[in-house]
C-alpha positions in Angstrom: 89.7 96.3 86.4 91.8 99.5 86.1 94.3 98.1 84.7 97.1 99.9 86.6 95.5 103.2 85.3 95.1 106.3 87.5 92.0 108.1 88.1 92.8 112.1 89.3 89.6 113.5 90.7 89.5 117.4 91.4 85.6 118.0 93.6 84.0 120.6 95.4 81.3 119.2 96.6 80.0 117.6 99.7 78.8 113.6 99.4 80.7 113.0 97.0 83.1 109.9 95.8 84.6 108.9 92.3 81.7 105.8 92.9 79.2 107.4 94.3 76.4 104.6 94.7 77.9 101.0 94.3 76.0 97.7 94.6 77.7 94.1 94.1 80.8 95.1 92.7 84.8 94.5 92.3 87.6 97.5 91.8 91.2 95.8 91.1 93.9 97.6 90.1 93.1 101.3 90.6 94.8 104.1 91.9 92.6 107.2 92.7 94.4 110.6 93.0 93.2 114.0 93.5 91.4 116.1 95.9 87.9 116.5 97.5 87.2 120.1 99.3 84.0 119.9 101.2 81.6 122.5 103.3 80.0 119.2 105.0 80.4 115.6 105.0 80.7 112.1 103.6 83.3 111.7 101.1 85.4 108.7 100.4 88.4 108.2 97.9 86.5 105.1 96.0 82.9 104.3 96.9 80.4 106.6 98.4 77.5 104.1 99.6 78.2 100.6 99.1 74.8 98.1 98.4 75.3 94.8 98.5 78.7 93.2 98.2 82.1 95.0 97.4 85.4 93.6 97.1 88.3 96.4 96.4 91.4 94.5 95.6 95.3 96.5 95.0 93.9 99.6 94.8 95.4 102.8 96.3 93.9 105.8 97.3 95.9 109.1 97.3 92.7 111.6 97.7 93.2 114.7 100.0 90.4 115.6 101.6 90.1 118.9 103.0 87.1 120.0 104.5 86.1 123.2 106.5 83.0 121.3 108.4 83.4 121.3 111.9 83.1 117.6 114.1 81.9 114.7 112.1 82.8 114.3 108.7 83.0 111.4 107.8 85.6 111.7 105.1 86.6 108.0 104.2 89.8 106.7 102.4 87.7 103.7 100.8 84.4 102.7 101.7 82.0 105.8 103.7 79.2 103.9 104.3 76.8 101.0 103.9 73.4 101.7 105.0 70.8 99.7 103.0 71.6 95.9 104.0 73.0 94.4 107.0 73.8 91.6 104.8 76.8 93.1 102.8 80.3 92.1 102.6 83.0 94.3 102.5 86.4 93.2 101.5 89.4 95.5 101.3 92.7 93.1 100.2 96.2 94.7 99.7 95.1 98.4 99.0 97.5 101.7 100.5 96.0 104.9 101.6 98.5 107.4 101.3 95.8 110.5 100.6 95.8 113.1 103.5 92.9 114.0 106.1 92.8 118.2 106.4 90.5 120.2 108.3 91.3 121.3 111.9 87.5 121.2 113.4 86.9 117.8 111.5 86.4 114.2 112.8 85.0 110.8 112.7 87.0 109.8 109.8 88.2 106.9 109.0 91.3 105.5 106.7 89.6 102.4 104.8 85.9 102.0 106.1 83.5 104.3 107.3 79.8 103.8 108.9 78.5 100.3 107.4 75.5 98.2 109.5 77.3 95.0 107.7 79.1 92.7 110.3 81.0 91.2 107.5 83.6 93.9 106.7 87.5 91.9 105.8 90.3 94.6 106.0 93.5 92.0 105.0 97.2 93.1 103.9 96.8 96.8 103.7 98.9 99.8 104.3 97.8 103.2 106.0 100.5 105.6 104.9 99.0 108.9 105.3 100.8 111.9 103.9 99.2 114.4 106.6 96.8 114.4 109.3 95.7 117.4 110.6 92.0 117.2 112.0 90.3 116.3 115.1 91.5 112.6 116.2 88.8 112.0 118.1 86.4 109.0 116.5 88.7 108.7 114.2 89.9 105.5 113.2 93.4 104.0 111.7 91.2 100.9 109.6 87.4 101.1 110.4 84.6 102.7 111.7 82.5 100.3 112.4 82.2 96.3 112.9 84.6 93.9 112.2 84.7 90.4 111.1 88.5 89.9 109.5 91.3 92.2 110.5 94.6 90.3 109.1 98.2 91.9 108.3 97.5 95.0 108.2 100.1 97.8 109.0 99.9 102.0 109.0 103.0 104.2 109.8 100.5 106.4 112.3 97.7 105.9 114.5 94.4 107.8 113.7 92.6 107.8 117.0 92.1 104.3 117.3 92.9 101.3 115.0 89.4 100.6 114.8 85.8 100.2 116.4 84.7 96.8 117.7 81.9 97.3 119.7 78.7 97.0 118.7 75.5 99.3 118.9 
């Protein structure tokens, strides 16, 4: 529980995520901050690879990412990916992006959820309120990148690409 408390995060890196590797876990009450310049790919504004279940609850992410890669990057308001169990759940309940999404030659990002095999993946009551989008749109998406179960009252004050993925592979 963050308590209301703020988390400013200032990375040069590439993979990289305030929460890194995160299995069977809750974040309430957190607001994230910063910045996250990247050469490459996969970055999110709260948890790099999820394992197992994660719940973030009113929790806000204000991370700029700015990235010189070219095409897919992957860059991730929330959740960038899930890859070791089709059996997680993913639950995102009243959080705001307002961060921003740089890098002209970028794509395949996503505001709240990136690339997860889980079907179970609950986007409810959340805001996408992006300061500034200036990449690539395409395969980009408003909520999620991949499969969902719950998509309930959510809102955004612009479109990135889509709204989100349904189909499945």
């Amino acid at each position: 529980d963050g308590n209301g408390h703020t988390l400013k995060i200032n990375y040069v890196t590439d993979y990289d995520s305030p929460f890194r590797y995160v299995g069977n876990a809750t974040f309430k009450n957190l607001h994230i901050t910063g910045s996250i310049t990247s050469t490459h790919e996969y970055s999110s504004g709260f948890v790099g690879n999820a394992i197992g279940n994660i719940t973030i609850q009113n929790c806000r992410s204000s991370v700029v990412f700015n990235t010189s890669a070219k095409g897919a990057t992957t860059n991730v308001g929330f959740i960038c990916q899930g890859t070791f169990s089709k059996t997680n759940e993913i639950t995102l309940l009243n959080c705001l992006f307002d961060g921003s999404f740089i890098g002209e030659e970028s794509n395949d990002n996503c505001g709240f959820v990136g690339q997860m095999l889980s079907k179970d993946i609950k986007i409810e009551h959340c805001l996408f309120a992006p300061k500034e989008l200036r990449t690539d749109f395409t395969n980009c998406h408003t909520l999620c990148g991949f499969y969902l179960s719950n998509l309930a009252s959510n809102y955004y004050t612009k479109t990135y690409g889509t709204i989100s993925r349904s189909e499945e592979r």
